[in-house]
C-alpha positions as CSV (number, residue, x, y, z in Angstrom):
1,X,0.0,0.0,0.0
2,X,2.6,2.5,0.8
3,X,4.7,1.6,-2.4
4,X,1.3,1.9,-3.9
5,X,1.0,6.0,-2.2
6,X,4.2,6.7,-3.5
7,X,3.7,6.1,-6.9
8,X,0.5,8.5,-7.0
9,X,2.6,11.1,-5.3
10,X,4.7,10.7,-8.0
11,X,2.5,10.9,-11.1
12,X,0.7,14.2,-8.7
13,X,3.9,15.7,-9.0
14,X,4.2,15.1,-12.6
15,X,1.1,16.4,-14.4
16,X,-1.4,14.4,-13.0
17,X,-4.1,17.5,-13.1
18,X,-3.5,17.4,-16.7
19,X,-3.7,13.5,-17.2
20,X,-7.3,13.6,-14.9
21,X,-8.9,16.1,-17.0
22,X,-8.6,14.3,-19.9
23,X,-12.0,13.0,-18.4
24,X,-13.4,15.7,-19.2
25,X,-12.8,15.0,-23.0
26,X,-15.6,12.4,-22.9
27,X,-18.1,15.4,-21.8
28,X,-17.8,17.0,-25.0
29,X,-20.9,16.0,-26.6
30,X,-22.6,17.4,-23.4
31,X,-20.7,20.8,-22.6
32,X,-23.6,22.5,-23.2
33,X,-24.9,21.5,-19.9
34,X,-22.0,22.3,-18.3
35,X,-21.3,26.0,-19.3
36,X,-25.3,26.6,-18.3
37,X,-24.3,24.8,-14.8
38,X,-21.3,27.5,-15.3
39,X,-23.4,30.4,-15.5
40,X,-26.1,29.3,-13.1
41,X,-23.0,29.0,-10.5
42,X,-21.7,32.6,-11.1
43,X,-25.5,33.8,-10.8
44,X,-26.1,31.3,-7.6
45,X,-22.4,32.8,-6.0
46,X,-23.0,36.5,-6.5
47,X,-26.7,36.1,-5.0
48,X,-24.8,34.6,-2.7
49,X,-22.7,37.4,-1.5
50,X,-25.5,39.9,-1.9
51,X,-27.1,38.2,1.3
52,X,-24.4,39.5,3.5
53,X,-24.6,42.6,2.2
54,X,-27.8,43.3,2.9
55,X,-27.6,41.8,6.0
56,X,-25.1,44.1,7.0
57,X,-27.8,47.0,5.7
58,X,-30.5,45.7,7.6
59,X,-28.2,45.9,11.4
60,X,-26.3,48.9,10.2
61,X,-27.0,52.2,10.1
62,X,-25.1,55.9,10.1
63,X,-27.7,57.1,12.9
64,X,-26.7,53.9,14.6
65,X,-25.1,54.7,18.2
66,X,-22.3,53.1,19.7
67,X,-23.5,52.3,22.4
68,X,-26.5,50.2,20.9
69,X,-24.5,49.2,17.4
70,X,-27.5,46.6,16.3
71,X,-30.6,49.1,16.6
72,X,-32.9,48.6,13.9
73,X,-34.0,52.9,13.5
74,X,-34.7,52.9,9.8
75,X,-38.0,51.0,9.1
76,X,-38.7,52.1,5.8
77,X,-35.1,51.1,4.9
78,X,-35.8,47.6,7.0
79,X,-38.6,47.4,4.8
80,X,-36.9,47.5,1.9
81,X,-34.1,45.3,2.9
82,X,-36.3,42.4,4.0
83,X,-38.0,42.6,0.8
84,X,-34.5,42.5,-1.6
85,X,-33.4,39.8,1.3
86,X,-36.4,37.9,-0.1
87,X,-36.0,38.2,-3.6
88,X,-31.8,37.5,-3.4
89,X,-33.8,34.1,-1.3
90,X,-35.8,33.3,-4.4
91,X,-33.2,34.0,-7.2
92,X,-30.7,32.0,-5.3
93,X,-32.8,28.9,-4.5
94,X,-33.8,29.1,-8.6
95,X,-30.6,29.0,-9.4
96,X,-29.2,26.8,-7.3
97,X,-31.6,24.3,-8.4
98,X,-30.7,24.6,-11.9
99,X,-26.8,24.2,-11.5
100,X,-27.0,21.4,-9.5
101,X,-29.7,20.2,-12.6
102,X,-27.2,20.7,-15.6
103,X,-24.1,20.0,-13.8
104,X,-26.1,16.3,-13.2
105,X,-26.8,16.3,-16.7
106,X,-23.2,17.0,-17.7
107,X,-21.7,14.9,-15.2
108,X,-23.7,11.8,-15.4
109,X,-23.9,11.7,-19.1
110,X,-19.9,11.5,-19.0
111,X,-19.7,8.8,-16.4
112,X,-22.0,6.7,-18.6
113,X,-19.8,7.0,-21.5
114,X,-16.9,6.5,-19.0
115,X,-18.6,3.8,-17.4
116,X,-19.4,2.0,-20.8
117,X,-15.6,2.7,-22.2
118,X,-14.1,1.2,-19.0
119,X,-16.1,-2.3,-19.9
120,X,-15.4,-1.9,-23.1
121,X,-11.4,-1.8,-22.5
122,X,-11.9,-4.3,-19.8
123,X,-13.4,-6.6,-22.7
124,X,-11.5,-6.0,-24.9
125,X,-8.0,-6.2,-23.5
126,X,-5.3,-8.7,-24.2
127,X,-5.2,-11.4,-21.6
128,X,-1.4,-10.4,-21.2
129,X,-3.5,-7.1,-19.1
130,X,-4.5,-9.3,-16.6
131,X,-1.7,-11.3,-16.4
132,X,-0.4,-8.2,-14.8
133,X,-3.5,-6.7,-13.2
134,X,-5.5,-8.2,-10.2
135,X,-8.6,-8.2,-11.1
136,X,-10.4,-7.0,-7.3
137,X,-8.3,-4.2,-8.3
138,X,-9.5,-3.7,-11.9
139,X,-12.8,-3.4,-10.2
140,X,-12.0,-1.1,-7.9
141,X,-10.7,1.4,-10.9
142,X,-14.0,0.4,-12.8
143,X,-16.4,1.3,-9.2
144,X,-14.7,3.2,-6.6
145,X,-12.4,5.4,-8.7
146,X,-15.2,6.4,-11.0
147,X,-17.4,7.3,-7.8
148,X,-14.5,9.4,-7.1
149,X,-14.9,11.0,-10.1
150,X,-18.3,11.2,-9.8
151,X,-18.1,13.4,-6.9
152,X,-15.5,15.2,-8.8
153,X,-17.8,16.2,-11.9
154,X,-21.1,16.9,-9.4
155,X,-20.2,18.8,-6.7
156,X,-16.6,19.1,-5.6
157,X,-15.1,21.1,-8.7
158,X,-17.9,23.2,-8.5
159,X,-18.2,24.4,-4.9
160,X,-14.1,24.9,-5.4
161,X,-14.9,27.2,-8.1
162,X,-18.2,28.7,-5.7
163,X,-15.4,28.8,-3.2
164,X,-13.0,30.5,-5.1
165,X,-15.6,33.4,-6.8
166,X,-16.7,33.9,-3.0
167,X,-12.7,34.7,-2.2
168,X,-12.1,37.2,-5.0
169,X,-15.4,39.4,-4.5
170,X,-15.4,39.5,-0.9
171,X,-12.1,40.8,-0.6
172,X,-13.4,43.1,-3.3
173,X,-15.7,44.5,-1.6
174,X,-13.9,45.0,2.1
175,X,-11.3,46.6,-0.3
176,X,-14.1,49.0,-1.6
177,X,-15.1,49.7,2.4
178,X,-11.5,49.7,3.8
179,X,-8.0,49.2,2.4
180,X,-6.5,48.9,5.0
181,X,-9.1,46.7,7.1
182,X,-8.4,44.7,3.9
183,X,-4.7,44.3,4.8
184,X,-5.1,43.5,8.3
185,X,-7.5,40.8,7.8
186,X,-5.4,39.0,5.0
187,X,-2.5,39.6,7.2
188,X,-4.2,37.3,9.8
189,X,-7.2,34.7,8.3
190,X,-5.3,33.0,5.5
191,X,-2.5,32.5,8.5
192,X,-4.7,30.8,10.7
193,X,-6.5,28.9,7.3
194,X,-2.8,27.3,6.4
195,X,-2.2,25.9,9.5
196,X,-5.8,24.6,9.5
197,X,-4.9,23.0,6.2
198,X,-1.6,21.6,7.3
199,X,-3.5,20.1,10.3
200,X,-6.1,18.5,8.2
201,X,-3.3,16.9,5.9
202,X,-1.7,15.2,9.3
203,X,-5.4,14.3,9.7
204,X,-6.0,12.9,6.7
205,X,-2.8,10.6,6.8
206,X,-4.0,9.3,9.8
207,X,-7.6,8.9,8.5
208,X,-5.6,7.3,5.4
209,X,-3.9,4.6,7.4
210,X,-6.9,4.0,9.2
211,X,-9.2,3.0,6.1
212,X,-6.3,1.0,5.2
213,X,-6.3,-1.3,8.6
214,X,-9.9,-1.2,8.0
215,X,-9.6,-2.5,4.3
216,X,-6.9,-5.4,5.7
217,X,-9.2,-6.5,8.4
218,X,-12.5,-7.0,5.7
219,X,-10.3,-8.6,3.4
220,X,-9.3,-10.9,6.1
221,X,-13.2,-11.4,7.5
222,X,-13.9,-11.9,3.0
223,X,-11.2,-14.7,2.5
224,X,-12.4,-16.4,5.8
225,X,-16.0,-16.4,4.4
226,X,-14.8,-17.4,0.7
227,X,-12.7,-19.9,2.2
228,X,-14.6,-21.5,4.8
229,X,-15.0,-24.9,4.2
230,X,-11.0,-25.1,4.3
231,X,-10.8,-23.0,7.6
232,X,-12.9,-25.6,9.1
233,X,-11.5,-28.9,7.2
234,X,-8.2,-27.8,9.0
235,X,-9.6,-26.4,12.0
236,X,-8.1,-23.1,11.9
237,X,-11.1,-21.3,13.3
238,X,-9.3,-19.5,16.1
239,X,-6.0,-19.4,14.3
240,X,-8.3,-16.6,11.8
241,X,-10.0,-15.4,14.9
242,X,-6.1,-14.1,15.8
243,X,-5.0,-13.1,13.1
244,X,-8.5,-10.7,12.9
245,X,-8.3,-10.1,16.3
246,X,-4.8,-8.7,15.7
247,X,-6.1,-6.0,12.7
248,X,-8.8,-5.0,14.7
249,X,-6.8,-3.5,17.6
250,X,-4.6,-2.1,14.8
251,X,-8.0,-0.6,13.4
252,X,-8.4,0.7,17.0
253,X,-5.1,1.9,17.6
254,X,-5.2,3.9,14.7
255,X,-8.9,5.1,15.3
256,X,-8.2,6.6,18.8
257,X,-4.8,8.4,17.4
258,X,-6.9,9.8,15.2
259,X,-9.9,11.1,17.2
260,X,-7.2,12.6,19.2
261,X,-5.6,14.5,16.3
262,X,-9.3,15.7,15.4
263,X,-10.1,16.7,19.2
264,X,-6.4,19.1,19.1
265,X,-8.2,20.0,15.6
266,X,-11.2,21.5,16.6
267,X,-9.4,23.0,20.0
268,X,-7.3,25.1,17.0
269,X,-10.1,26.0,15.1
270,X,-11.7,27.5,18.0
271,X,-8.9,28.9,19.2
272,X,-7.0,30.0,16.1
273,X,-9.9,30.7,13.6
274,X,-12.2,32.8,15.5
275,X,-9.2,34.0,17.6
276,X,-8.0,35.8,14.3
277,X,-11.9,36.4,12.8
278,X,-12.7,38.2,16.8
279,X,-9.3,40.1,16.6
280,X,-10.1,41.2,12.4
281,X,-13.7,42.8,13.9
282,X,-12.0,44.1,16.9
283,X,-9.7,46.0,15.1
284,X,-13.0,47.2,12.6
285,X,-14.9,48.2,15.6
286,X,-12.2,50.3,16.6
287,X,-11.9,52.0,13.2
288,X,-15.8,52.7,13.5
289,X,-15.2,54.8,16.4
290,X,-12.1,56.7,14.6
291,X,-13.0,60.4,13.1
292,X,-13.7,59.8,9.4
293,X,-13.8,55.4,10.3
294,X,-15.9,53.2,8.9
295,X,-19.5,53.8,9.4
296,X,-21.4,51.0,11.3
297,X,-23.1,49.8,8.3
298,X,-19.7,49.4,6.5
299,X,-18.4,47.6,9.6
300,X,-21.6,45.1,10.2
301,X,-21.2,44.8,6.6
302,X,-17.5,43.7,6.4
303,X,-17.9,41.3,9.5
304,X,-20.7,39.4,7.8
305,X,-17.9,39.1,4.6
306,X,-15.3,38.5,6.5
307,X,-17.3,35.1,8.2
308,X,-18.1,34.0,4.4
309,X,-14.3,34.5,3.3
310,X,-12.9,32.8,6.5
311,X,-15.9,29.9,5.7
312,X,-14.4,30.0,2.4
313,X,-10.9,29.7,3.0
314,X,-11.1,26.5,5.0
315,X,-13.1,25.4,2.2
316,X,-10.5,25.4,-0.5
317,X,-8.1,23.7,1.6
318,X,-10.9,20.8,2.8
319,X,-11.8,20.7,-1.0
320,X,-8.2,20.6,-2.2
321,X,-7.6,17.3,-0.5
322,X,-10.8,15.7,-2.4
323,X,-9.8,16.9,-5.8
324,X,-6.0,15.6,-5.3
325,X,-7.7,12.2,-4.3
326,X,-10.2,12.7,-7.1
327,X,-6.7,13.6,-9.6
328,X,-5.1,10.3,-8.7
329,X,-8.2,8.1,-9.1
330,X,-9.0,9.3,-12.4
331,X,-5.8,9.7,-13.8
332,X,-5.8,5.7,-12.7
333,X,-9.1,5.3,-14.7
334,X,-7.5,7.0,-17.9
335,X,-4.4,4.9,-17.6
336,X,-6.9,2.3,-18.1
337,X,-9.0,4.0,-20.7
338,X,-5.9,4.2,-22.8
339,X,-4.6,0.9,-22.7
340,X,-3.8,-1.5,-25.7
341,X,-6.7,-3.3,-26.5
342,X,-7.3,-6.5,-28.9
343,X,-9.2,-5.4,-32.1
344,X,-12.6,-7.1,-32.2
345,X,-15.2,-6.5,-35.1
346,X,-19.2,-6.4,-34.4
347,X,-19.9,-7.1,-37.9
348,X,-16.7,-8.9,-39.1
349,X,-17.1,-11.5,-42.6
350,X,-17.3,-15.6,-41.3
351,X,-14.3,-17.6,-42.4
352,X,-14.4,-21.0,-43.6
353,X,-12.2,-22.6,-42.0
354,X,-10.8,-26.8,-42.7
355,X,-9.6,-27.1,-39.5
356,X,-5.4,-27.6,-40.2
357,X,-3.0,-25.9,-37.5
358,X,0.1,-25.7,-38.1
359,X,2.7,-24.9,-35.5
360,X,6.0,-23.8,-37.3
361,X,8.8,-23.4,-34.9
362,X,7.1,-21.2,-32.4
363,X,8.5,-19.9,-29.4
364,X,6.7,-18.1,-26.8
365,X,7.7,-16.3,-23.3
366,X,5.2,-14.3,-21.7
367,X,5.8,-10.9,-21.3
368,X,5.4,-10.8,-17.0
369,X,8.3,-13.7,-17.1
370,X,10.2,-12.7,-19.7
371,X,13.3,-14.8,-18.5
372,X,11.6,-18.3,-18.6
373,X,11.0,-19.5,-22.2
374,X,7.8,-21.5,-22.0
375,X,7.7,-22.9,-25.8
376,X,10.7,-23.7,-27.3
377,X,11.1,-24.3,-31.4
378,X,7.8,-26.0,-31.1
379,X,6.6,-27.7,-34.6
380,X,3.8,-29.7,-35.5
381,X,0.9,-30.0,-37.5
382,X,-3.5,-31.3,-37.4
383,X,-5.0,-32.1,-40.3
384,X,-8.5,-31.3,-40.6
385,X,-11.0,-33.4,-38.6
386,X,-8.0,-35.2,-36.8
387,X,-7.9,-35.4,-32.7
388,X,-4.5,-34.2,-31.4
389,X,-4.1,-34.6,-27.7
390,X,-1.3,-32.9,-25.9
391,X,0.6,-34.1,-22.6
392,X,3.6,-33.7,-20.4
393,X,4.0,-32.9,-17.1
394,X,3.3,-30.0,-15.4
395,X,4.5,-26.5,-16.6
396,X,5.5,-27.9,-20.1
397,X,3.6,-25.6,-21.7
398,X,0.4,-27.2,-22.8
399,X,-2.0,-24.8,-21.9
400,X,0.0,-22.3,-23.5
401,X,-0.1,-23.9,-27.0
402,X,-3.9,-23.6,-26.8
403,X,-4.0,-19.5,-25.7
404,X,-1.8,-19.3,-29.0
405,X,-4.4,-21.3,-31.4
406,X,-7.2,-18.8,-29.2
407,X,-4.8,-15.9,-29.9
408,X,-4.8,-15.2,-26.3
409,X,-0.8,-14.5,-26.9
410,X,1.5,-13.5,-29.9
411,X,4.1,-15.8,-30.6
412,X,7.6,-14.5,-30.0
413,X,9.1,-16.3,-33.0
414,X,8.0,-18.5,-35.5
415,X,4.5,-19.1,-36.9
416,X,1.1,-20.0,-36.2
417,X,-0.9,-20.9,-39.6
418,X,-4.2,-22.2,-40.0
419,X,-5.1,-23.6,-43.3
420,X,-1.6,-22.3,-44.6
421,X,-2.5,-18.8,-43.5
422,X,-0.7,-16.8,-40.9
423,X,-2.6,-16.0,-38.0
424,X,-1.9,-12.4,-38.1
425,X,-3.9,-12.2,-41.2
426,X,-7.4,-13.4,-39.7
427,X,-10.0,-10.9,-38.5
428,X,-9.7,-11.9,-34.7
429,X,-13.3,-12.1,-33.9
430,X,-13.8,-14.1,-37.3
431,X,-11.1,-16.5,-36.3
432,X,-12.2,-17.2,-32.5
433,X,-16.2,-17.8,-34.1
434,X,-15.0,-20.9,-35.6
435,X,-13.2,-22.1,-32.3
436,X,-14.8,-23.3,-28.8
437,X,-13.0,-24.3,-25.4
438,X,-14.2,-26.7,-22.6
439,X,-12.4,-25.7,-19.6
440,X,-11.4,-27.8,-16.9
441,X,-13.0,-25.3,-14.8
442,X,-16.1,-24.3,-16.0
443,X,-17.0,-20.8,-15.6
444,X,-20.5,-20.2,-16.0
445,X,-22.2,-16.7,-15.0
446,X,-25.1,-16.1,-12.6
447,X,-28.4,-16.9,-14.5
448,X,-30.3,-19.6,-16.0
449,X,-28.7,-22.5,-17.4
450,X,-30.6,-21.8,-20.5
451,X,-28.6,-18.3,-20.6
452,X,-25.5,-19.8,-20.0
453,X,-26.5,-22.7,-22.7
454,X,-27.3,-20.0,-25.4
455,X,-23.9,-17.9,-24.4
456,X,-22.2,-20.4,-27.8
457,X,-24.7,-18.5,-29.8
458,X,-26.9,-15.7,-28.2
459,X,-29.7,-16.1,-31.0
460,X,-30.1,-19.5,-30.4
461,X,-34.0,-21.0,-30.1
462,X,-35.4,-22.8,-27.1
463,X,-35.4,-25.9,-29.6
464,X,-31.8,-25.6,-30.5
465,X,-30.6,-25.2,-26.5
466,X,-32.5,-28.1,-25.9
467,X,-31.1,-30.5,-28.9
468,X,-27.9,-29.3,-27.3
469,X,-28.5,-30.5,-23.8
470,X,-29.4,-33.6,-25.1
471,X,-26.1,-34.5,-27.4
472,X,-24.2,-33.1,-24.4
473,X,-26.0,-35.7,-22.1
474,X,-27.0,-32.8,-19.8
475,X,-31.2,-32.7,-20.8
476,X,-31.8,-35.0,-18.1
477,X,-30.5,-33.5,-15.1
478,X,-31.5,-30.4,-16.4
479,X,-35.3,-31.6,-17.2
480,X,-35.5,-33.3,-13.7
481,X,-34.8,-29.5,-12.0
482,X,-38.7,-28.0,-11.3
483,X,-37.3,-24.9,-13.6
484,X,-36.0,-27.0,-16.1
485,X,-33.8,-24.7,-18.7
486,X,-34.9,-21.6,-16.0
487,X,-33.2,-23.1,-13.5
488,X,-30.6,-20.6,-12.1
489,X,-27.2,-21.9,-11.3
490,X,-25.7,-19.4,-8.9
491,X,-22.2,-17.3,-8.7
492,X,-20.0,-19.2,-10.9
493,X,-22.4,-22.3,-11.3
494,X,-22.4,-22.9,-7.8
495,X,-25.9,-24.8,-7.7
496,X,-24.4,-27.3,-10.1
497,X,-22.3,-30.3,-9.8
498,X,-18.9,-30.3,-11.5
499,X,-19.9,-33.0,-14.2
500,X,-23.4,-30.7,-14.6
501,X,-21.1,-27.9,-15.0
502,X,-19.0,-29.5,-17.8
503,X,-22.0,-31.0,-19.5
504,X,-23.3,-27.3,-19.7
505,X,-20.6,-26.3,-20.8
506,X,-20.0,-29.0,-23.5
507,X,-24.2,-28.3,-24.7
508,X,-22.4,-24.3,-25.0
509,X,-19.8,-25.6,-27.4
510,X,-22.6,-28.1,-29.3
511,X,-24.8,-25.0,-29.8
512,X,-21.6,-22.8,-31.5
513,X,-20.8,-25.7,-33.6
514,X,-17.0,-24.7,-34.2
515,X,-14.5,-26.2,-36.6
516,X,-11.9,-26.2,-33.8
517,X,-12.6,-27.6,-30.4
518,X,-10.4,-26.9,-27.7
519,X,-10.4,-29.7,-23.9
520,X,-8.3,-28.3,-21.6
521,X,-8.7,-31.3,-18.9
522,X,-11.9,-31.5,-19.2
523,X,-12.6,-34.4,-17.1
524,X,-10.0,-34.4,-15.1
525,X,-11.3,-33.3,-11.8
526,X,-14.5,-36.0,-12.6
527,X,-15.5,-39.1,-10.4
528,X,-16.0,-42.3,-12.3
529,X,-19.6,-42.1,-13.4
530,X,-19.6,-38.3,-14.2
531,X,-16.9,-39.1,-16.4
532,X,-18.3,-41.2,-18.3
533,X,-21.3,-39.1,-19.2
534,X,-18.6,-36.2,-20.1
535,X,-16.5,-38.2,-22.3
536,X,-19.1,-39.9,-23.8
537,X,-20.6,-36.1,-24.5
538,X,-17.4,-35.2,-25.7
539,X,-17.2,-37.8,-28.3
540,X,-19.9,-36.5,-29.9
541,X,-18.8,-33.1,-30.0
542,X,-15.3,-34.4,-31.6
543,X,-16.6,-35.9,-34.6
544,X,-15.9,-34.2,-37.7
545,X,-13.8,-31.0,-35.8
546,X,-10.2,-30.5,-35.5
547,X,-10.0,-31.3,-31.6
548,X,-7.0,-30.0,-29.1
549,X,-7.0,-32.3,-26.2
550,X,-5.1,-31.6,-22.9
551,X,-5.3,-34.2,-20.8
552,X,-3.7,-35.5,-17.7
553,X,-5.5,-38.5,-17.4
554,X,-4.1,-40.4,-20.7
555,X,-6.9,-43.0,-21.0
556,X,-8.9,-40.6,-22.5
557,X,-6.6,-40.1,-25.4
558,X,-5.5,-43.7,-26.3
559,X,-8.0,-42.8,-29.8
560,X,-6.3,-39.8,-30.4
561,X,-5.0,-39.5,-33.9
562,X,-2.0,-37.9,-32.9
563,X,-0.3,-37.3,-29.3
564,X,2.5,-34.7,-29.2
565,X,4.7,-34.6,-26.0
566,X,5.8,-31.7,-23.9
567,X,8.6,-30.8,-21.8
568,X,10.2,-27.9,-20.8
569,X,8.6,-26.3,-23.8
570,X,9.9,-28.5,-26.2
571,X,8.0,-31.2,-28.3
572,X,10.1,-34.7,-27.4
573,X,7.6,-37.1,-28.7
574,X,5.2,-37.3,-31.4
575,X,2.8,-40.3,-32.5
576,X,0.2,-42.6,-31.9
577,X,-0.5,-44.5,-28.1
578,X,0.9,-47.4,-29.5
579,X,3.2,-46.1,-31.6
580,X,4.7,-43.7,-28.0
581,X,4.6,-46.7,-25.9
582,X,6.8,-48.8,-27.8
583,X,9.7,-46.0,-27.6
584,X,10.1,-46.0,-24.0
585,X,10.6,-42.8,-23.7
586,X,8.4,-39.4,-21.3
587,X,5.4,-40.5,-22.6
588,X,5.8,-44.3,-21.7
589,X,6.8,-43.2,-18.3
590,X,3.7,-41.1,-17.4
591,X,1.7,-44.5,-19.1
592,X,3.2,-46.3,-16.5
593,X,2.9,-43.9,-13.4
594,X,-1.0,-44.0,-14.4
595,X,-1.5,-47.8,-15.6
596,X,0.9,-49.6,-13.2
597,X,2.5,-51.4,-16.1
């Protein structure tokens, strides 16, 4: 976290106001709005100030007597006062009401866009992005920071403008009334307002550290409640309790430092603030009593300004510290607004593809590890229709091959073809339509299962889902639920078993009917019986595609038409089962670690 503060410091340091305001680019369709909010502030800020004005008409007066300074003796004038009091009232509350209007309509039009070009990016980026990005805090960027801009947009850069156009004309005016009244009060409130503001940063650190504790000690209660079944399988209930326990005094620790700090806060506001505003008046009283001093209307009239400039002053500083915090969240969002994306077409032309891959000497090392070489002069090719399994032992770089044939990855040398045609040269979205992946662990996403069914091809008919479910040998489980295809399966599929999972899965790829079918283990977390119902699924779905197999458990490839063997990145073996066991070589070893033979 701290290396985390540092680096926003940093980027604060180095045009970070600029960088954050490039939110503002999105708005342009709506400025409209926002230079009406504009106007409508000016208007709202100078009503504003009128009302201390006239306040200081309605208690002040040049027949006034010293020794009774608030007698009200003009009533015609009170009269009139009240009256323009009432009508600065009105025009105020009509124009507050229509900044805070526009400046909604300006500001929440350009957080949808925002909001819509921040999933966009996110759906679009490479997977390299999140090799490198956690995605809790992706989320974060995509939520809290644009709430911070939110607040930003809406109200905080506006009442630091209000703020600001309150400062200029009240020292305006109490240089209109008295020069030199003027001097001695900026000689002593924006004294008193710094030190007010450097208190509140020591504040805010503390505040700062605070949220932080806070933020370890829920994502310690969140993993205990994600992870429960494995807190209690190894009965480390009070081993969490401690380590809970623990961040919670921390919380409290910090916590009472800090209400400390804010109770020697308020003691200086009290005693420096309206020390300084009661010595400013004192020192206008005394010129009221001077031979050609300030009248006591000019004097009533410069303390009621000089309350709204001190009110002011601490303002800024209080709103300063939201719009630096506003600054580093959204120049965080634009970092991620501007990030590489993959380029996927809406409306791209299908390809036809035959289904033959060809690997020609490809080698691949991803780009967070770029000193470990996961693929290594890798070369081989699938004919169309053919099954082409792919094993080794761990970290050999079979899952890799298949994010290349997805185009999760670039290669780093060599070439990926398919159908004699470099990879590069197919319309990404076009390429991935003919292609479909079973997982080993199925994701599927909080509905129905027809929804997640229907997710290989969105415009699919109830008939077609169905016909699916059946060649996947899922309709009967699913017809046996009282919802039948409306049955919803949770977060993450959590309702279903993992063999119900894969079966839905395996109806998804049916229904998307691809040339190229990726199994990345797909039955390799499977008891016995849902196995069989998988593979037997899955045999189906193999006929007449070029299929991918990774597979740990090598019974299920003994059919395959070709086996290619991994290790360290490198192919060692290829062949048939019988064909590899006869060479006595990696891939007869793992036969016997599984077969005892």
């Amino acid at each position: 976290m701290a290396r985390r503060e540092k680096q926003e410091r940093v980027k604060l340091e180095k045009g970070a106001y600029k960088r954050a305001f490039r939110a503002f680019s999105f708005g342009k369709p709506f400025i409209g709005s926002l230079i009406i909010s504009m106007i409508f502030l000016v208007l709202s800020s100078l009503t504003t100030l009128a009302f201390p004005y006239l306040l200081g008409g309605l208690f002040g007066s040049t027949n006034t007597s010293a020794e009774n300074p608030f007698e009200l003796t003009n009533l015609d004038n009170i009269n009139v006062i009240m009256v323009l009091m009432f009508m600065v009232f009105g025009a105020n509350a009509i124009f507050g009401f229509f900044r805070i209007y526009f400046s909604s309509r300006f500001s929440e039009s350009t957080l949808s866009v925002i909001r819509k070009k921040a999933f966009q990016k996110l759906a679009f980026s490479e997977v390299s992005f999140y090799d490198q990005n956690q995605v809790g805090e992706l989320n974060s960027r995509v939520a809290t920071d644009l709430n911070s801009l939110n607040a930003l947009l809406s109200t905080t850069l506006a009442e630091f403008i209000r703020q600001w156009i309150t400062i200029i004309l009240g020292i305006a005016v109490i240089a209109t009334i008295s020069p030199k009244l003027l001097g001695i009060m900026l000689s002593v409130v924006p004294v008193v307002v710094i030190l007010i503001i450097v208190f509140g940063r020591i504040i805010k650190k503390i505040s700062k550290r605070t949220q932080d504790a806070l933020a370890e000690s829920n994502s310690i209660l969140g993993e205990m409640l994600t992870g429960i079944k494995n807190v209690k399988a190894f009965g480390n209930e009070f081993f969490e309790m401690a380590k809970y326990g623990y961040q919670s005094d921390k919380v409290r620790a910090l916590a009472i430092k800090g209400s400390v700090a804010r109770g020697l806060f308020a003691s200086f506001i009290i005693l420096g603030l309206f020390g300084g505003i009661s010595f400013v008046i004192y020192k206008g009283y005394q010129m009221t009593l001077e031979p050609d001093g300030l009248t006591m209307e000019e004097f009533q009239i410069f303390i009621f300004f000089t309350a709204f400039l001190a009110a002011s002053f601490g303002g800024v500083g209080s709103l300063m510290g939201e719009i630096q915090r506003a600054v580093g969240a959204t120049e965080r969002l634009m970092d991620l607004l501007e990030n590489k994306n993959e380029i996927i077409s809406e409306n791209f032309t299908p390809v036809e593809l035959s289904g033959k891959i060809e690997f020609d000497h490809v080698g691949f090392v991803y780009e967070s590890r770029k000193d470990v070489t996961v693929l290594n002069d890798v070369s081989f090719e699938v004919l169309p229709g053919q099954i082409m399994a792919i094993v080794g032992p761990s970290g050999a770089g079979k899952s890799t091959i298949t994010s290349l044939v997805l185009r999760f990855y670039e290669t780093t040398s060599g070439k990926l073809l398919f159908d004699g045609k470099d990879i590069k040269e197919y319309d990404l979205s076009a390429l991935r339509n003919e292609m479909a992946i079973v997982p080993q662990e199925v994701m599927l996403f909080a509905g129905s299962i027809m929804e997640n069914i229907a997710y290989g091809k969105t415009d699919a008919s109830e008939e077609e889902i169905i016909e699916a479910a059946k060649q996947a040998n899922a309709w009967e489980f699913i017809s046996n639920f009282p919802d039948g295809l409306q049955t919803l399966v949770g977060d993450r599929g959590i309702q279903l078993s993992g063999g119900q999972k894969q079966r839905v899965a395996i109806a998804r790829a049916i229904l998307k009917n691809p040339k190229i079918l990726i199994l990345d283990e797909a039955t390799s977390s499977l008891d016995s019986e849902s196995e069989k119902l998988v593979q037997e699924a899955l045999d189906k779905l193999m006929k007449n595609r070029t299929s991918i197999v990774i597979a740990h458990r090598l019974s299920t490839i003994k059919n395959a038409d070709k086996i290619i063997v991994l290790d360290k990145g490198k192919v060692v073996e290829i062949g048939k089962h019988e064909e590899l066991i006869q060479k006595d070589g990696l891939y007869t070893k793992l036969s016997k670690l599984q077969f005892n033979y």
